[in-house]
C-alpha positions as CSV (number, residue, x, y, z in Angstrom):
1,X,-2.4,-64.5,-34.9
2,X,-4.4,-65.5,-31.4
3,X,-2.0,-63.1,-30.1
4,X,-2.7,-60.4,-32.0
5,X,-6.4,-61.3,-31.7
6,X,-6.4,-61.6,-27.9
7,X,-4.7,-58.1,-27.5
8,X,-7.4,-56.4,-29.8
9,X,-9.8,-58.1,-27.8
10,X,-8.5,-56.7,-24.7
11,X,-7.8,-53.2,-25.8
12,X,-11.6,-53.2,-26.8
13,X,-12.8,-54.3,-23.8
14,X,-10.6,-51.7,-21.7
15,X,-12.1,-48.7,-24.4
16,X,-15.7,-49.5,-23.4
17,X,-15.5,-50.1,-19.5
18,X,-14.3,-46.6,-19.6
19,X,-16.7,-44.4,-19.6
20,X,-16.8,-41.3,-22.2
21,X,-12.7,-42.2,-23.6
22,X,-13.9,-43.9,-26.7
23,X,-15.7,-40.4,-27.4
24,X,-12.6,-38.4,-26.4
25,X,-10.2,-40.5,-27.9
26,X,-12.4,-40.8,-31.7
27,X,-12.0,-37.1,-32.7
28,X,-7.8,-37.6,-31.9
29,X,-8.2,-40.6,-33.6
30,X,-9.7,-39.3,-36.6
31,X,-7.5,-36.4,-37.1
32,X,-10.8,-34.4,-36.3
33,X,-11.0,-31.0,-33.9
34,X,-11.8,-31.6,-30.4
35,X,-14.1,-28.7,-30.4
36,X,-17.6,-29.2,-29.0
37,X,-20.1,-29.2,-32.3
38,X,-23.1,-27.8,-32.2
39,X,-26.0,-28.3,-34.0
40,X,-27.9,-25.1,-35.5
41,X,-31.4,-24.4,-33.7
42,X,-34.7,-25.0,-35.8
43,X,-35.9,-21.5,-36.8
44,X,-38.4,-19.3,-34.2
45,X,-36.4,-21.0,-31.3
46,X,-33.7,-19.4,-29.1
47,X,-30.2,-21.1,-29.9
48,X,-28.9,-21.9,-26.6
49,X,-24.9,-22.7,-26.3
50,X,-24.0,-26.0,-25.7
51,X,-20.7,-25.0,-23.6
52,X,-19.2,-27.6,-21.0
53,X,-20.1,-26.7,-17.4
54,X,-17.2,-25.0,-16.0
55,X,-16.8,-24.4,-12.2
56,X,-17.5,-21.0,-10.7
57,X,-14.1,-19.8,-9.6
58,X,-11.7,-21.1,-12.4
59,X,-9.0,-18.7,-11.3
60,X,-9.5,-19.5,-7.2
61,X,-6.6,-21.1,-5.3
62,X,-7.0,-23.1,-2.4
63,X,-3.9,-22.5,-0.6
64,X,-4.3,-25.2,2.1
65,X,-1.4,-23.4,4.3
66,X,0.8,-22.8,0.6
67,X,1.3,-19.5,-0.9
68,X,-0.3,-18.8,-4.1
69,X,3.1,-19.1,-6.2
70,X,2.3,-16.0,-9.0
71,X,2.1,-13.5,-6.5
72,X,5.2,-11.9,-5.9
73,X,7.1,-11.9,-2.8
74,X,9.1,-8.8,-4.0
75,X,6.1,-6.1,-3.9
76,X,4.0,-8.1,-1.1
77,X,2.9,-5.1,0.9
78,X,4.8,-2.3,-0.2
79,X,3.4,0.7,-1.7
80,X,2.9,0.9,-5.4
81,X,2.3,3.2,-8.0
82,X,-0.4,4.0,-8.8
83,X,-1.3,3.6,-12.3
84,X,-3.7,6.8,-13.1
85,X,-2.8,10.0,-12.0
86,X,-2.5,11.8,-8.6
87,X,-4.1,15.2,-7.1
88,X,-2.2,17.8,-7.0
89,X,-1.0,19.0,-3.6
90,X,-0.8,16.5,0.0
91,X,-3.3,14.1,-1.4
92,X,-1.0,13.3,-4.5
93,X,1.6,12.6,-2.0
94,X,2.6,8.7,-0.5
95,X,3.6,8.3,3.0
96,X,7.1,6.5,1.9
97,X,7.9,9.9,-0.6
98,X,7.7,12.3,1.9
99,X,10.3,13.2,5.3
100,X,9.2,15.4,8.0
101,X,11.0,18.8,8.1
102,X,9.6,20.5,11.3
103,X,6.6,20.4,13.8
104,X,5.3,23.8,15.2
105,X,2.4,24.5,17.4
106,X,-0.4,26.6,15.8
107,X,-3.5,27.8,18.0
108,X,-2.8,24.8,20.2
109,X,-2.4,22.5,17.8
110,X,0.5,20.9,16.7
111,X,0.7,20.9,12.8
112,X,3.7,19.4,10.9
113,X,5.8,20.3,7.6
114,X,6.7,18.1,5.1
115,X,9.0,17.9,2.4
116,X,7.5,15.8,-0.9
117,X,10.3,14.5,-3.4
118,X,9.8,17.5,-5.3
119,X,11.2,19.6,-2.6
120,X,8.1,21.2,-2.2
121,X,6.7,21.9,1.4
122,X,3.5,21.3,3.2
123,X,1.9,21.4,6.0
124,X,-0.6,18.8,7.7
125,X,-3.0,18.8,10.9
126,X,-3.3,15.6,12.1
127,X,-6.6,13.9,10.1
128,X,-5.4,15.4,7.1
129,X,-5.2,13.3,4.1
130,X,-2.4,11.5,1.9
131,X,-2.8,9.6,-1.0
132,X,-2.0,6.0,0.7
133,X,-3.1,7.0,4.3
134,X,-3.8,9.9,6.5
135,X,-1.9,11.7,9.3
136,X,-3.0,10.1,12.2
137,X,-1.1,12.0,15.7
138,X,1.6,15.1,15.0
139,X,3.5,14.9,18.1
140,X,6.5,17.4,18.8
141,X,9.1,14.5,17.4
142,X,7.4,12.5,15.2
143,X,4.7,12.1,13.1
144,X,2.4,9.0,12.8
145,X,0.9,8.1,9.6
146,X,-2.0,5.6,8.9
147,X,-1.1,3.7,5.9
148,X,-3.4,1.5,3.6
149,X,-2.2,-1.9,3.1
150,X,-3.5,-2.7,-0.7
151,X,-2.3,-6.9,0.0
152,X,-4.6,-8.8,-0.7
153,X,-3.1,-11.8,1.2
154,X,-2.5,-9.6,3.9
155,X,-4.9,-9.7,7.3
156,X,-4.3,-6.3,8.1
157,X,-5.6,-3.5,6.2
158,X,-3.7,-0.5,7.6
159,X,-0.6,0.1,9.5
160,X,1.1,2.9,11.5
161,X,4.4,4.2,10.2
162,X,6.3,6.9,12.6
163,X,8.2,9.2,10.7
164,X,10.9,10.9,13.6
165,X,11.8,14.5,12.9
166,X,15.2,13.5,12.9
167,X,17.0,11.1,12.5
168,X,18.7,8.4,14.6
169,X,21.9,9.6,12.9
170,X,21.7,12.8,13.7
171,X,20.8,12.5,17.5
172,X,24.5,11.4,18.1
């Protein structure tokens, strides 16, 4: 019976040096909701919420030299899809969907053709366009393409791909 008595005690004790668990513990305790309850405004004044205070950036990561683990490691920096559609024509196209087919030089300028996956051919000056990047030099072997990075991990926001004319297999 002291026993008994002595542990109540005690448990009592330890529920009201904590702070705020007797009132988080009551509505458990009780069966009741844990929801907030509010208490309806008198009439002619503006009913303000009573919602807990919840910190700016719920969905921020700190990654304190960790990588955030729900982004993928698969599609880090690769070119997607795009979800809506594409212009027709060379700004429809992505830089990794198309493969040079020749280079020719045009009132002094060098201008390339190239071959989207439809098999359809075009031709680009250098400045011109894509839908992930533009064309940045046409040289008489290669072309070199400026490519957005969309990563948003990623310090670097574009990056030069060289696309040969031909390649390394068929210069043996």
């Amino acid at each position: 019976m002291l026993l008994r008595l002595t542990c109540r005690v005690a448990l009592l004790s330890a529920v009201m040096v904590v702070p705020g668990f007797a009132q988080a513990a009551a509505p458990v305790a009780n069966g009741a909701s844990t929801t907030p309850v509010t208490t309806p405004a008198p009439k002619g004044t503006a009913a303000s919420p009573q919602t807990p205070s919840l910190p700016e950036d719920r969905a921020g990561y700190d990654p304190a030299g960790r990588r955030d683990p729900f982004v993928s490691l698969l599609a880090r920096g690769e070119a997607r899809a795009p979800v809506g559609g594409r212009p027709s024509g060379v700004k429809g196209l992505l830089i990794s969907e198309v493969s040079i087919r020749g280079v020719l030089r045009s009132k002094g300028q060098l201008l390339a053709i190239i071959q989207a996956p439809d098999n359809k051919t075009y031709s680009v000056h250098s400045g011109d366009a894509l839908f992930d990047g533009t064309v940045k030099v046409v040289a008489t072997d290669a072309v070199i393409f400026l490519q957005r990075v969309d990563d948003p991990l990623s310090p670097v926001k574009q990056r030069e791909i060289r696309k040969t004319l031909r390649t390394p297999e068929e210069n043996r």
